[in-house]
N, C-alpha and C positions, 0 to 999 in steps of 0.2 A: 601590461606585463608580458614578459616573453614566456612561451609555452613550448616553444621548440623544443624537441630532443637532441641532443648533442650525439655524438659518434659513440659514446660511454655510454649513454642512456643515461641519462642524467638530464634534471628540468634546469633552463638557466632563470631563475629568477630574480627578477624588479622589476623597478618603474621608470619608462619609459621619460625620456628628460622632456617638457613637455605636451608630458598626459596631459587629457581634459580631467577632469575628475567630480564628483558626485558627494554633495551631502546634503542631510537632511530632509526635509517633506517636502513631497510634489503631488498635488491634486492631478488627479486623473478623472475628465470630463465634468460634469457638472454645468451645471446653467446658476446657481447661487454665488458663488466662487467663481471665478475666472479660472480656467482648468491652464495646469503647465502642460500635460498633454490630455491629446484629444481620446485618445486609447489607450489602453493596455498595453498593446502590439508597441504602439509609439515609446510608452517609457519606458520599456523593458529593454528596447533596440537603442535607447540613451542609456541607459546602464550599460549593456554590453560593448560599450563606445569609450567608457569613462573608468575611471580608477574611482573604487569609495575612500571616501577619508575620512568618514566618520558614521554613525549607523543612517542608513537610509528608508523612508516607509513611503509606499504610493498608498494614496488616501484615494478610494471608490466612492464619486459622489452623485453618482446615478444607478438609478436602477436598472436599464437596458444599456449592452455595448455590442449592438446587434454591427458594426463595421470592423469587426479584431480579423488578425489577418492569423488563422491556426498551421501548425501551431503555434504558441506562444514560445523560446526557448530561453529559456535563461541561464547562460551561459558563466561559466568557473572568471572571477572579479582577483585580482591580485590583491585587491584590496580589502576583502570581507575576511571578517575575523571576531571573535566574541564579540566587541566590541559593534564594530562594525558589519552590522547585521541587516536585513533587508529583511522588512516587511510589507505585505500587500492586506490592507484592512480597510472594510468597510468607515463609510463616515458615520456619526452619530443616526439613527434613524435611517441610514440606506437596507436596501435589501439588494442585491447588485445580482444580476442573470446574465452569464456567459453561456451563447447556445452555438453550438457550430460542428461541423464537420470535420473528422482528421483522422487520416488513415493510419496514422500513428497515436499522439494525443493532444488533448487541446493545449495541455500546459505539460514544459518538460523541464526538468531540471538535469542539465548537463552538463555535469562532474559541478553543480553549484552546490556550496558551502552557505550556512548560515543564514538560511533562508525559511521565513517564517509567512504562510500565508493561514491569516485566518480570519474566519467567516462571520465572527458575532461583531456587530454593531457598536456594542456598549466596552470602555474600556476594560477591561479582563472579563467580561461576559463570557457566558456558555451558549447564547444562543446562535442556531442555526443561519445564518441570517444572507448566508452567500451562495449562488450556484453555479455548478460547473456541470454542462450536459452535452456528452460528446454523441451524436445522431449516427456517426460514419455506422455501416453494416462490417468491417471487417473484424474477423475474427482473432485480428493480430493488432490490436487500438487498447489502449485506454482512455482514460479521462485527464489524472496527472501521473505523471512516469517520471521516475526520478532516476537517471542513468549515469553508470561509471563511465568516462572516456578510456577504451583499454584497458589496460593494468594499472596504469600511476593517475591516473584523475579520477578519482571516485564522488559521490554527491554526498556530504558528511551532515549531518551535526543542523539537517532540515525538520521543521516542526509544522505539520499541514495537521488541523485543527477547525472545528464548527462550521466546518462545507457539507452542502448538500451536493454529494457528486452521483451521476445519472448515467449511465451507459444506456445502446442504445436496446439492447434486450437481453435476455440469459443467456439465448444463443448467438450470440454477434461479438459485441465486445467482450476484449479478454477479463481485464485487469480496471477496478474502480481505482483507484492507487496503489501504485507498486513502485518498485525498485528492485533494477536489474541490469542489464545489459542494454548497448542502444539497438537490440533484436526484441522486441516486445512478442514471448510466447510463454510455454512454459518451463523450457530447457531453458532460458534467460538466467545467467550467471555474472552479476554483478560484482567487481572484486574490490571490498573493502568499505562498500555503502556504509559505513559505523553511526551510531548516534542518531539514528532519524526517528522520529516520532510521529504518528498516527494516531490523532485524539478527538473523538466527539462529533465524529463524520457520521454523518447517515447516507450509505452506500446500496445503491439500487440499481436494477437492469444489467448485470454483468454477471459472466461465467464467474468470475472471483470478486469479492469484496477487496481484501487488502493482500498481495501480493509482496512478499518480497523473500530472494535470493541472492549468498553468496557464492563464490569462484569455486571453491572445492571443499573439502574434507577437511586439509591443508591452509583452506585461505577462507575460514569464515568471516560473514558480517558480528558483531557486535553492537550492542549495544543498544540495539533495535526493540522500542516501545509502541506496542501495540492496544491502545485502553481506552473503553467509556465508548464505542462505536455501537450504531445501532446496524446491520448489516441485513439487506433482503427485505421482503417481505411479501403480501400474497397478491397472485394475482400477474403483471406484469410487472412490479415492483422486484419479483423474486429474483434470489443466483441461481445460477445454474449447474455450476460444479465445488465449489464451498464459498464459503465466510471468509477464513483467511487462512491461507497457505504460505507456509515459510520455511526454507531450508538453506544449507548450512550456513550456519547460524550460534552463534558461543553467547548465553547470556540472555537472551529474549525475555521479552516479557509480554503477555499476550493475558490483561486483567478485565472485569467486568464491561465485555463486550455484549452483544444481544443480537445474534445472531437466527433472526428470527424470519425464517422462509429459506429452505435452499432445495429444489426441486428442477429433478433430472428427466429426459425420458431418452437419453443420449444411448443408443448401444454400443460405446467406446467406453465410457469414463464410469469413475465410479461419482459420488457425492459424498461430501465433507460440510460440516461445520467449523469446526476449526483440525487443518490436517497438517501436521509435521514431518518434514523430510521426507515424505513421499506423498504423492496421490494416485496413487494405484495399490489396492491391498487385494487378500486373497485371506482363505482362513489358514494357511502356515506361513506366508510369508510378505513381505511389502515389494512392489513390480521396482522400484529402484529405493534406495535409501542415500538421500541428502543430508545426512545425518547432521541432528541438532543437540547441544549438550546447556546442559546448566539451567534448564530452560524453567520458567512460571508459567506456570497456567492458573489461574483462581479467579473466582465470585464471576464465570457467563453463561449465560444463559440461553439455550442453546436450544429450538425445536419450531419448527418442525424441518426435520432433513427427509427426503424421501429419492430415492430413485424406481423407475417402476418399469425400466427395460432390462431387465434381468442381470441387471451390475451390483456391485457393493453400495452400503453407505456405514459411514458413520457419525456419529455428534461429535468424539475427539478421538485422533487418531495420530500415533506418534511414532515413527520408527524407530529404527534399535539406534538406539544411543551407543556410541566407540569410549566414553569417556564421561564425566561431572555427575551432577548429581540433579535431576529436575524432578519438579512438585506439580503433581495436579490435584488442585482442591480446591474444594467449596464451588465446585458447580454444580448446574443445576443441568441436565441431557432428557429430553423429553420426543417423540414421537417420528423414531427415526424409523424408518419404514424402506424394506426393498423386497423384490422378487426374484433374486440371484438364483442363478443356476448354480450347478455344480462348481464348487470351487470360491464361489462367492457368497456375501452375506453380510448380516445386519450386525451392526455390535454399538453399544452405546459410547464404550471407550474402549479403545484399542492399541495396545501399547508392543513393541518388540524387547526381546531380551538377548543382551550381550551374554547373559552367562559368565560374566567377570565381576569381579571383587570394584573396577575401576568404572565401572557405569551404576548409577543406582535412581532407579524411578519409586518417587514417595506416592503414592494414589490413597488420598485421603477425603472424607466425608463432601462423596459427592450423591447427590440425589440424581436418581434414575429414573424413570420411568419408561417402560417398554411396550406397546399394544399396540394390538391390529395384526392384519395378516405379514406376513414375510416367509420367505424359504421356508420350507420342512427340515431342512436342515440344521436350524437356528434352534 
């Protein structure tokens, strides 16, 4: 398809007279099966070559793909469409380990639609059964990134699902999965990401678990499913700066995750379990507000958050809503712990208020628990 922009701005689309084109299932490595490619890296770089014309899956039939060339990028298909969807799924009984290096991410989705990777084995299974472990040291990497191209190509209507995704510590890598800009940080505003889904990932070694951001105030994402993740945990397994962070944002949903470990000693940041429209607070005000509207929060379970260089934490954290009406209930906020100085401090949920009739936050039957030392202040 053509992607050019015209003198208007305007995309010219079709299909080229001639395309190669793409359907159906292609075995990736294996020694049982005759593989159609040798790699990952290989059949992604024949997708990005071909038009699909009907849904397409690469079938993972080994367990090591220690020769993949990172990143991986999988680039916007003229062709991908409900219908015609791309998946990347284990074979029966594989367990499949992507390990490598990339100063950006190992796998990235770029303005790609309709793309479905997931990790269990068994046909509609839940279990864990795929890995992705991105080793680079830099502080601006993730694992998978799902990125808008500019303003008109955004990454839509992606569902990443039962990966065990591995950064390479709390301090180093930014982002375990996100979606944003092709700037991987945390100003990273992605414009129009809509419909992407984040389900059933156990997310370790990274400053954030799940990451994602819209363009502005003006130009939120949609539609953005966040649910069932296991997020952190002790030891080196832990985040560093939250569970998951999402801003501007119309609609979210963010259900029984398990956000369990997120532990700071940063004297910059504060720590979050799960933090909305801003991650920077204070006890009157939030340091920016990416304001999120409409939003769910219910049934996560959330503890232990601590930071212990004299910054804020908290378990959920939401800033001032401009507009809709969002619910936080039925979670469970247990052992958020910090040493804030002045100005900063420990809160199990922390919410901003518009002070209008046209924003309204429901905070209903959540269980808290609060102990140990923190601020005098608190």
């Amino acid at each position: 398809p053509s992607s050019a922009v015209t003198a208007l701005g305007f995309f010219a689309v079709g299909t080229l007279t001639g395309s190669t084109t793409i359907c159906g299932n292609y075995n990736v490595f294996g020694t049982a099966i005759p593989p159609d490619f040798t790699t990952l890296t290989a059949a992604v770089t024949a997708l990005n070559s071909r038009i699909m014309t009907c849904a397409v899956s690469f079938t993972l039939l080994d367990s090591l793909y220690p020769i993949e060339t990172y990143p991986i990028i999988i680039q916007p298909n003229g062709g991908a469409s409900a219908t015609n969807t791309l998946t990347i799924k284990p074979g029966p009984g594989i367990n499949p380990s992507f390990t490598g290096s990339a100063a950006t991410a190992l796998l990235i989705l770029n303005g790609a639609d309709w793309v479905t990777i997931d990790g269990a084995n068994t046909v509609g299974g839940t279990t864990r059964n795929t890995t992705f472990a991105n080793t680079n040291v830099s502080t601006t990497s993730a694992v998978i990134w799902g990125q808008s191209i500019g303003t008109n190509d955004p990454a839509t209507n992606n569902t990443l699902k039962n990966l065990n995704v591995v950064g390479n510590a709390s301090t180093t890598t930014l982002v375990g999965i996100g979606f944003g800009s092709s700037t991987i940080g945390t100003a990273s505003v992605g414009s129009r990401n809509n419909n992407n889904r984040v389900q059933n990932n156990a997310i370790t070694a990274a400053q954030f678990g799940v990451f994602s951001q819209g363009a502005s105030s003006l130009i939120k994402n949609t539609g953005t499913v966040i649910t069932g993740n296991t997020l952190g945990g002790a030891g080196a397994l832990a985040l560093g700066r939250a569970g998951i962070y999402v801003g501007f944002d119309d609609g979210l949903q963010v259900t029984n995750n398990t956000v369990n470990g997120v532990t700071s000693s940063l004297t910059s940041a504060d720590t979050f379990g799960i933090a909305l429209g801003s991650i920077t607070i204070g006890n009157t005000s939030f340091g920016t507000n990416n304001d999120v509207a409409n939003v769910v929060v219910t049934g996560n379970i959330i503890g232990p958050v601590s930071q212990t260089n004299t910054y804020s934490a908290a378990g959920i954290s939401m800033a001032t809503n401009n507009y809709g009406t969002s619910l936080i209930a039925n979670n469970s906020v247990w052992g958020v712990l910090c040493d804030g100085t002045s100005g900063d401090f420990c809160a199990s949920i922390f919410v901003g208020n518009a002070g209008t009739a046209y924003a309204t936050t429901l905070i209903y039957y959540n269980s808290v628990s609060m102990a140990g030392n923190r601020d005098a202040g608190v």
